[in-house]
N, C-alpha and C positions, 0 to 999 in steps of 0.2 A: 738505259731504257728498261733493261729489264731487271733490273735491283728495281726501279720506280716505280715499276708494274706491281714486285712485291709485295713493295712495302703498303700500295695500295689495297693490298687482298688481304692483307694481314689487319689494316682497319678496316675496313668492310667486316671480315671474320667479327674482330671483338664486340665492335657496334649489333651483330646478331647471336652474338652471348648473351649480352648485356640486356638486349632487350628479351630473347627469351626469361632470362631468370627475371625480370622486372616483372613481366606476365604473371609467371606462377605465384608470386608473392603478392602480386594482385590480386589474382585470383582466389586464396588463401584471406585473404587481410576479407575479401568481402563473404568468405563462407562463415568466416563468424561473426563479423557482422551482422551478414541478414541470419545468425544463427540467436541472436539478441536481438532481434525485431519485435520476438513475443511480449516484450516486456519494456520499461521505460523508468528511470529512476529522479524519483522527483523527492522534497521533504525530505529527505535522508532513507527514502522506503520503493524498494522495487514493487512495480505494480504490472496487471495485464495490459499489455496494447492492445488498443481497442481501435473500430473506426473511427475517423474524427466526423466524419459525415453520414448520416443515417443514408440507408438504403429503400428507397420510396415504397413502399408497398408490403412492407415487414411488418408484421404481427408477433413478437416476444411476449413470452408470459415472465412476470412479478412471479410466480410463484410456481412451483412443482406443474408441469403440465404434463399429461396421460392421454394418450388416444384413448385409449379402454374405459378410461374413468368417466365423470358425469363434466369437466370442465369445458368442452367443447361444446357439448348441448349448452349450457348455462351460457359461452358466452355468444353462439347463434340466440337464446332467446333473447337477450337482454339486447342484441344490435339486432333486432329480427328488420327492424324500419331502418335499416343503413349506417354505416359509417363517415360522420360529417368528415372524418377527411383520416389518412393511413401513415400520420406522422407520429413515429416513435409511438407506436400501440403500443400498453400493458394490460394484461389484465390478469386480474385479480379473481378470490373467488366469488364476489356476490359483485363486481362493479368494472368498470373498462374505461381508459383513462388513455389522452393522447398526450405525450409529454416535450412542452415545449424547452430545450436544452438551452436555448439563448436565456430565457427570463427565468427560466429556473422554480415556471409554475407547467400549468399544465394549459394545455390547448381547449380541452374539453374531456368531461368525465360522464360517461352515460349508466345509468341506472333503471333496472325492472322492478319493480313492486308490486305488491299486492297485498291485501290485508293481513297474511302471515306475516310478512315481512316487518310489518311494526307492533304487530300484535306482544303486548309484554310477556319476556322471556326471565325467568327468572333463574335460568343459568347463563344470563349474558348481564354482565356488569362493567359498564364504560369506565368506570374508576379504578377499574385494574388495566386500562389501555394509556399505554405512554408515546407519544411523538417520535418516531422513527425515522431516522435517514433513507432512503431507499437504495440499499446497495447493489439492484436490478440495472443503477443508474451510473452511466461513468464519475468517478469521481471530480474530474473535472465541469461537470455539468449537476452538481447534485447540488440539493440546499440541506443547509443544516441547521438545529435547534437557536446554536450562536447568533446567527444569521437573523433571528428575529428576537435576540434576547435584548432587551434594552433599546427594540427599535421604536416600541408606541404600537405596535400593530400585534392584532393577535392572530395566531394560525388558526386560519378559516377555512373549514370545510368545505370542500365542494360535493362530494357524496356524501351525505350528513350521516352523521351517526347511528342518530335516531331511525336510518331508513335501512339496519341491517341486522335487524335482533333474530335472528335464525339462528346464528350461532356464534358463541364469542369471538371466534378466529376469524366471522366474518366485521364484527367491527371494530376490531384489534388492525384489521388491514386498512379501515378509513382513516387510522393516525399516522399512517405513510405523509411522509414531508411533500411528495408527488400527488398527493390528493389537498395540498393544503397551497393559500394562497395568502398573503399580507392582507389583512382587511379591520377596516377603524372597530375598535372593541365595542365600546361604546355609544349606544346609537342607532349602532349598522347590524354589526356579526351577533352582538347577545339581543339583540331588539327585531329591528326591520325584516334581517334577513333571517332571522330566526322563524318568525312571523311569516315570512314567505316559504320556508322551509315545511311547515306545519301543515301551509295550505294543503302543497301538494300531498304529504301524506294523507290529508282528509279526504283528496279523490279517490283513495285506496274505496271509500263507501260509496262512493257512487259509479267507478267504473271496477271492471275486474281486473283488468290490468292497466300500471302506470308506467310511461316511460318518460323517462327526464335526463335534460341533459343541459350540463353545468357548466360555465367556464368565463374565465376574465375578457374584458374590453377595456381597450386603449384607446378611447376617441380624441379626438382633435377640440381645440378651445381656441375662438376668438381671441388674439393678445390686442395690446392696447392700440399697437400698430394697423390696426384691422386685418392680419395676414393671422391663419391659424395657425396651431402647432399642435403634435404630437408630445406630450408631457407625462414623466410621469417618475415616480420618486426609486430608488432602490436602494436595498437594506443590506447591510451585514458585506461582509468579506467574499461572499460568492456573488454580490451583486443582484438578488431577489428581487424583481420587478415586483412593484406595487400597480396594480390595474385601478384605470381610474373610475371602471364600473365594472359589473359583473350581473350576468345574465343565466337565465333558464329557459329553454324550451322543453315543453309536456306535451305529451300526448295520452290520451284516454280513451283505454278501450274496451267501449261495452261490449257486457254478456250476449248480443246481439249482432255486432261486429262494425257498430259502428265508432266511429272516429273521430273523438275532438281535439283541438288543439287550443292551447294556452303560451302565449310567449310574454318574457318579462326584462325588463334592465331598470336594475338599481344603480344609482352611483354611491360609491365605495367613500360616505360621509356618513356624518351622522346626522339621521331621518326623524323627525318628531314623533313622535308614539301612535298620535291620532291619523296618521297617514294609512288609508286604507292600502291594502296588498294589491287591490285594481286598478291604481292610481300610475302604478308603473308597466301595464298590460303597454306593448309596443306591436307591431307588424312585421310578423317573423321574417319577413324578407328585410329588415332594418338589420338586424342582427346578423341574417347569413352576410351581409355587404359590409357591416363594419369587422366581422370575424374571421371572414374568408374561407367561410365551414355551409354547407349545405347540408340540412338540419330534416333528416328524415325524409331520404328523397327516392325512397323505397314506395312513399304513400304519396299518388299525385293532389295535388291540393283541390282539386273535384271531388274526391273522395270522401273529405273531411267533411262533416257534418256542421261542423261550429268551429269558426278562430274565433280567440278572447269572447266567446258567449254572443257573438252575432253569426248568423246563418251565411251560409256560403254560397 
């Protein structure tokens, strides 16, 4: 009996060796492990770990950002009428942009103006500005030049060019791939939406400041089945949603303080020439419900003086 006692205390004993040192090697095996967390090896090229889910309510700057400097002011004025929504913010120096990582365009891009702002600069030269990746953006979620080469669509502006001649570096940063979306060349992006592009800089003469704000729709279409669907094309190796329309909301605000507004949706075709720019005036509440963005909700709509040029 008592040899069997033994031999029983002697496996008991090993069995709690065995598991201590199991422990430490454990414990060991996960110190460098999560000692390799920062980083993730993909392409043959170690990169940073990053979240894979934004954190709701984050505001990251694209670019060098300074308490002390003037970028904080700049981007309170240009959001002074609200933020349509806090997903994946960047901003930039002359523009602020929410960027959608699934589609690999942007959410909505808002813009200030004012008659400086497009006044010609003749040390700002767009033809020394080249299409840019945005490396602000995980690599996993970025679009690149590839992406639209050989697709049929050209990289379309949503904070236009033409609407940042203050300084070269400020429209060197509207060729960020994150201000750009797939849109039909021909028709649409050098014609239509050019054309509406223009408009708004013309309110620069008639109010003192312009606020404008940019961004893709994905509507739904009637199939043959009578049942709708959401549809819509994507390009290149990161998968680039093509939006099947895309929209502006303006606001104008006279030297007096008062307040108009202007909403528009173009669909993302090609538009015949003679199509006036008021033809595509919609009812900003159509746009905040197919975007899921509340568009200026800083300013209550009592307020406003004029939507699309009728009285409120």
């Amino acid at each position: 009996m008592f040899r069997k006692r033994l031999i029983n205390l002697a496996q008991l004993s090993a069995v709690g060796v065995t598991a201590y040192y199991a422990g430490v090697y454990s414990e060991r095996s996960y110190e460098k492990i999560k000692g390799c967390e920062d980083s993730v090896f993909t392409n043959g090229k170690s990169i940073n770990n990053m979240p894979g889910l934004p954190i709701f309510g984050t505001v990251s700057a694209a670019t060098p950002y300074t308490e002390s400097g003037g970028a904080k002011d700049r981007v309170s004025q240009i959001m002074k009428y609200g933020f349509p929504g806090l997903d994946n913010v960047r901003s930039f120096d002359d523009f602020v942009l929410s960027y959608d990582r699934r589609n690999r365009v942007a959410h909505w891009v808002f813009e200030h103006l004012t008659s400086a702002h497009i006044a010609k600069n003749n040390d700002v030269d767009r033809s020394k500005c080249d299409f840019m990746p945005d490396e602000s953006i995980h690599p996993f979620f970025r679009s690149l030049n590839s992406d639209y080469k050989g697709s049929g669509f050209d990289r379309g502006h949503m904070a236009a060019a033409g609407n940042h001649k203050l300084a070269q570096k400020h429209v060197e940063q509207t060729f960020y791939l994150t201000n750009m979306a797939p849109q039909v060349g021909e028709g649409f992006n050098r014609h239509a939406w050019n054309r509406l592009e223009k408009h708004v800089r013309n309110l620069t003469k008639v109010y003192s400041h312009v606020y404008c704000c940019t961004g893709p729709l994905y509507l739904p279409r009637k199939e043959a089945d009578g049942k709708s669907y959401v549809k819509y094309q994507v390009i290149g190796a990161n998968s680039v949603a093509v939006p099947t329309h895309f929209y502006k909301v303006v606001v104008g605000e006279a030297s007096n303080g008062s307040l108009d507004m202007e909403a528009y949706v173009m669909p993302n075709q090609k538009i015949p020439d003679d199509t006036p720019v008021a033809n595509f005036m919609v009812p900003p509440e159509s746009i905040e419900k197919a975007a899921g963005l509340l568009f200026f909700d800083k300013i209550h709509r009592s307020k406003l003086s004029r939507i699309n040029g009728r009285k409120v």
